[in-house]
C-alpha positions in Angstrom: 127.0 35.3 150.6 125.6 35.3 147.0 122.5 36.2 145.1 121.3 34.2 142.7 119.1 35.3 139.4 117.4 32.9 137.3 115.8 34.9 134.6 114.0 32.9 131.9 115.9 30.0 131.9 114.2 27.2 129.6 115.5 23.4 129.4 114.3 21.0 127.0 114.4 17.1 126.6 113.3 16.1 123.2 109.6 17.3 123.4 109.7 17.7 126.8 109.7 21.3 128.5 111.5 20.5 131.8 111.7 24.3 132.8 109.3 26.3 130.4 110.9 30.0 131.2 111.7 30.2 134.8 112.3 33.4 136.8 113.6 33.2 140.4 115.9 35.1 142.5 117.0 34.0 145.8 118.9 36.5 148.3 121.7 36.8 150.0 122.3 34.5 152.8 118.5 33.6 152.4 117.0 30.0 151.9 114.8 29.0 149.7 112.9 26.0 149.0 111.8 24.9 145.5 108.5 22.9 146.3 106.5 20.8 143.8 105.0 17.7 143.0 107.5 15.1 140.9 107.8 16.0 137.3 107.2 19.6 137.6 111.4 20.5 136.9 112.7 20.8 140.6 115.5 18.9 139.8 116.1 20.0 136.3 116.4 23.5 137.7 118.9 22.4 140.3 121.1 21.0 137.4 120.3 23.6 135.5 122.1 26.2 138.6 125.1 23.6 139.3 126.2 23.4 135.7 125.3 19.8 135.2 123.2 21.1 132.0 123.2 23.8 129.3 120.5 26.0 129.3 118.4 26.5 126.0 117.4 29.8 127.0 117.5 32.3 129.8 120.4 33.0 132.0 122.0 32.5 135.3 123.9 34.9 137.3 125.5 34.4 140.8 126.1 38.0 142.4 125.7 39.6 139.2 128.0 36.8 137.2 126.5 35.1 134.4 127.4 32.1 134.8 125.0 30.7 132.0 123.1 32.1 129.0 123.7 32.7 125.4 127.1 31.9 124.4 128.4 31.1 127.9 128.2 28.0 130.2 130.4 28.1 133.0 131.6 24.4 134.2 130.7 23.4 137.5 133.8 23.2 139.3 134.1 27.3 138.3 130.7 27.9 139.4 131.2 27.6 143.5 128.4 26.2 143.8 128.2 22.9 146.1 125.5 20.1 146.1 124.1 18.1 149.2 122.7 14.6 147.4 119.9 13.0 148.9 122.0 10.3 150.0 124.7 12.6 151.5 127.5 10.6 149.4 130.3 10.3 151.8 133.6 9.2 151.1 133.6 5.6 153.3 137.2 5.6 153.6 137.8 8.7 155.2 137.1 9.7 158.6 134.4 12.6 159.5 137.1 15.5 159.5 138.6 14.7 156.1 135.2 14.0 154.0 134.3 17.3 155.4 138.1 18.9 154.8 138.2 17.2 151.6 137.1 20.6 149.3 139.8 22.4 151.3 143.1 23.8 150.5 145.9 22.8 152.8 146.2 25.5 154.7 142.6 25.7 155.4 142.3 21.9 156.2 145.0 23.3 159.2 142.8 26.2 160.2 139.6 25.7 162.5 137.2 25.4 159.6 136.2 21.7 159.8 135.8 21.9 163.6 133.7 25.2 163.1 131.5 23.7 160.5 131.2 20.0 162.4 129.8 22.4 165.7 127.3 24.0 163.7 125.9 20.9 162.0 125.8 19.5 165.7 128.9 16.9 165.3 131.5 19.1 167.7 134.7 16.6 168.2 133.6 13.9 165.6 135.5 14.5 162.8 137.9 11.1 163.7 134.9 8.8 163.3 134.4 7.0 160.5 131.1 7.2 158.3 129.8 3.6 158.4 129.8 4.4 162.5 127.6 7.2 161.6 123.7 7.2 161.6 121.9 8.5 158.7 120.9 11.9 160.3 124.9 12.2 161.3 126.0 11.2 157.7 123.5 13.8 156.3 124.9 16.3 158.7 128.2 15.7 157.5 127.0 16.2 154.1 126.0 19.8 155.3 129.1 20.3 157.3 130.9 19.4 154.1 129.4 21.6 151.6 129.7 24.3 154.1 133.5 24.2 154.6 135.0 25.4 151.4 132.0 28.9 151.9 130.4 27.9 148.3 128.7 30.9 146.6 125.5 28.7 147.0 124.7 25.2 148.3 121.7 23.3 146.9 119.8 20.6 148.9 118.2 18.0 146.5 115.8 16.5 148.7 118.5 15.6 151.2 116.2 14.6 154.3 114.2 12.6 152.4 115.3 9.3 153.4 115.0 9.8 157.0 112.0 9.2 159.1 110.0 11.6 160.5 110.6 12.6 164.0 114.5 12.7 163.2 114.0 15.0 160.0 112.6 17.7 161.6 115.4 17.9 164.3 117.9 17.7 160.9 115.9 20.2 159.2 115.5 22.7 161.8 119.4 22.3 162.9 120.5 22.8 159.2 118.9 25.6 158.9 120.2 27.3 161.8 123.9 26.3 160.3 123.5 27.8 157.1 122.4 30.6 158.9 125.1 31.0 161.3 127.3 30.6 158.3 126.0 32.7 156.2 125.1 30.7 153.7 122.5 31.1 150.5 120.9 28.1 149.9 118.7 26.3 147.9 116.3 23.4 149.5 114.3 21.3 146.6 111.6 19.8 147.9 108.0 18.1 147.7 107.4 18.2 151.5 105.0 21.1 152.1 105.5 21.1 155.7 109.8 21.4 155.2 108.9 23.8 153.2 107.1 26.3 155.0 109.1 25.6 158.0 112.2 25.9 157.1 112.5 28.3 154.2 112.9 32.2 154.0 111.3 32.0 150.5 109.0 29.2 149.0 108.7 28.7 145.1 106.2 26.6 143.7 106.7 25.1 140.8 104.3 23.4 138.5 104.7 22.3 134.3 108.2 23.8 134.1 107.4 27.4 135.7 107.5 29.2 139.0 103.8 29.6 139.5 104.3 31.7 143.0 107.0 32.8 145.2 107.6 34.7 148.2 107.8 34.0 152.2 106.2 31.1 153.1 103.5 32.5 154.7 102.4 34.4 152.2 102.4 32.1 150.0 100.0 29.5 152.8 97.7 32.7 153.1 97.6 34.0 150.1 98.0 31.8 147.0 97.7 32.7 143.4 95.2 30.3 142.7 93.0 26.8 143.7 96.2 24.9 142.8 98.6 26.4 145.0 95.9 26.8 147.8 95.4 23.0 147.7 99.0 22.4 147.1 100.9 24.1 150.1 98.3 22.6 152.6 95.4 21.6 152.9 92.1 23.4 151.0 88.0 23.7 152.0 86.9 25.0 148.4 83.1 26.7 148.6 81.0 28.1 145.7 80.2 31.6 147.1 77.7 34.1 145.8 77.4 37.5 144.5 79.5 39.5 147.3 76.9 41.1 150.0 79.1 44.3 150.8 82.6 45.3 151.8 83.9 44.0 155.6 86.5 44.5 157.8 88.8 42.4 155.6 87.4 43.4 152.2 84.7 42.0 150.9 82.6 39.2 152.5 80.9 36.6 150.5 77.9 34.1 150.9 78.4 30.5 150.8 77.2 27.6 152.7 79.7 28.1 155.9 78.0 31.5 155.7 78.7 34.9 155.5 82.9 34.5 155.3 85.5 37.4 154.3 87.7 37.3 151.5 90.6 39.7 150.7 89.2 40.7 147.7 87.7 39.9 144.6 89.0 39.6 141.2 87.3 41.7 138.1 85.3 39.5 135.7 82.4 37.7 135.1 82.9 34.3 136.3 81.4 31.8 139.0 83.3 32.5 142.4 84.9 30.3 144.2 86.1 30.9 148.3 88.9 29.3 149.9 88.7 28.5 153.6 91.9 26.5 155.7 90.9 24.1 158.2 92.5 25.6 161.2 90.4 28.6 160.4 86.8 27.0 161.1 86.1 26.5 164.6 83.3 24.9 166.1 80.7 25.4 168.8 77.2 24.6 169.4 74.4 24.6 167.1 72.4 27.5 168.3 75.6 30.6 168.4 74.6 33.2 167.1 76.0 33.5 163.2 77.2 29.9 163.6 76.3 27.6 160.6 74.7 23.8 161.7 76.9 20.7 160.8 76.7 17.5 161.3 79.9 15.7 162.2 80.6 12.5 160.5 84.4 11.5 161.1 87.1 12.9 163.9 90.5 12.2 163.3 93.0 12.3 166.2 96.3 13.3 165.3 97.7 14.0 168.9 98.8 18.0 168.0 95.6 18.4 166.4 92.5 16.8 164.8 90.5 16.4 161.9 86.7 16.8 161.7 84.9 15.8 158.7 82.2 17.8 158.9 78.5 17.4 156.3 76.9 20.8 155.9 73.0 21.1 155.8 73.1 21.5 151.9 75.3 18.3 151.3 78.6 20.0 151.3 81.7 18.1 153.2 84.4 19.9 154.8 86.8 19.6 157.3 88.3 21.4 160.1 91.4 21.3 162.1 91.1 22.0 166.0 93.6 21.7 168.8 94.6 18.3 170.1 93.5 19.3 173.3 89.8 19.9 172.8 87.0 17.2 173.5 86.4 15.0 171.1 83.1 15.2 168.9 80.9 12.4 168.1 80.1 10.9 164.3 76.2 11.9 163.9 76.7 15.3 166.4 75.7 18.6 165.4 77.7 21.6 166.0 78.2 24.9 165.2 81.1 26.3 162.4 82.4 29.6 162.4 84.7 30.7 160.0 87.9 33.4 161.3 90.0 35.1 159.4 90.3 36.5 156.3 89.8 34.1 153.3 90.7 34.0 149.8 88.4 34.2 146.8 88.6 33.8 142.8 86.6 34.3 139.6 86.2 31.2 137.3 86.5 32.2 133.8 84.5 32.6 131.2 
């Protein structure tokens, strides 16, 4: 198991800041996925922490080694570090056991280690089977079983369920990451899935323009993002003017809006317009006339088996939507209903 600092580190193409001064450490036999939308310098940063690039600034250190920085860049091979490519990138002439044996000494290619690692990606006794046999959920898992075998100081994962469809990538996802835990592993996921993410990830860093904007477990990240950007980023966002705050709640401070009187965390100093944040799942409906309950009309339902999606028109214009169980009865367009907000929100100050 390795830590791994990235402390400023700054990679330019021409005029092009691909990573702007990025700080990030990752712990220990931890995961943690690197999410963002394309062109924001994901991958840049994974080549950056393989050695595929030089750094123009900052540094890199693996359990306290730098490994890149002023002066020093450490070649890849020397770095320990493995990557899984999106399109796992198996050797199609050798069988399952020697693609995965094949960053192995001899003596370790004769020990248990291929075996071990092919039972925790899932593939127990396959190792004589040849990759073109393989489906692509097996070949990724080989991949995995692959980059675990030779116990790298850190294995990155560019994207690598990607090209798999839906239902089997989040069997894959959830089994890899129970592997590199059982081995022990520190990893690094690259990602723009929101959902793989926050599912699968100890840590989630967001990245936008070049720079880690926010990082930290995933569920502080979903509940409590930096700013609008993130909030609409990592999931989906219901974005309300709100007024001056009315008085402190049971949560903080609770503000006015059109959903009504909702509770925020807290608000920031300054002078600027406000602006609440309210998730989906956290408006529930009922009828009209409850108590506190604001009236909306409902004016699309979206089943999504799980869940559903109301699109819901407040009395002063306003559109939102809210996420309710599966399981409930479905609403009519042109209905009106109750909405109650629960939970503690977020809130920010717009400059000025």
């Amino acid at each position: 198991m390795s830590r791994l600092e990235l402390s400023g580190i700054a990679k330019r193409y021409g005029a092009m800041a691909a990573l702007a001064g990025v700080d990030l450490t990752v712990p220990s036999g931890t995961l943690t996925a690197v999410l963002g939308p394309s062109g924001c310098g994901k991958t840049t940063l994974l080549r950056c922490v393989a050695g595929f690039e030089r750094l123009d600034a900052g540094e890199i250190a693996i359990d306290g080694r730098i490994v890149a920085g002023p002066g020093t860049h450490t070649s890849p091979e020397r770095r320990h570090v493995v990557t899984v490519p999106q399109e796992g990138a198996l050797f199609p002439h050798l069988s399952v056991g020697d693609n995965v044996g094949y960053g192995l000494n001899r003596e370790e290619r004769r020990s248990d280690r291929v075996e071990e690692v092919l039972t925790l990606v899932g593939l127990s006794g396959q190792g004589e089977r040849m990759p073109h046999h393989l489906s692509g959920g097996q070949q990724q898992r080989v991949a995995v079983a692959r980059a675990l075998a030779p116990r790298p100081s850190l294995i990155l994962l560019d994207e690598p369920f990607s090209a798999l469809d839906a239902g089997l990538r989040a069997d894959l996802r959830r089994d890899v990451r129970a592997a590199l835990r059982a081995d022990g592993a520190t990893a690094i996921l690259v990602t723009h899935d929101q959902g793989e993410a926050l599912s699968s990830a100890d840590q989630v860093a967001v990245m936008r323009d070049g720079l880690v904007i926010q990082s930290g477990p995933a569920v502080d990240v979903y509940r409590e993002p930096v700013d609008p950007w993130v909030a609409a980023f990592v999931g989906d966002a219901v974005f309300l003017p709100a007024g001056t705050d009315i008085g402190p709640g049971t949560g903080g401070t609770v503000l006015s809006t059109a959903l009504g009187h909702i509770p925020v965390g807290g608000v920031p100093a300054g002078t600027g317009s406000l602006t609440a944040m309210v998730r989906p799942e956290q408006i529930r409906l009922t009828t009209a006339s409850t108590g506190p309950a604001v009236t909306a009309t409902v004016t699309g339902y979206d089943f999504h088996g799980h869940d559903a999606i109301v699109t819901l028109r407040l009395a002063d214009g306003t559109q939102i939507i809210a996420r309710v169980p599966g399981h409930a009865a479905p609403v009519a367009a042109g209905s009106a209903v109750g909405v109650l907000v629960e939970g503690v929100c977020q809130a920010w100050r717009r400059s000025v």
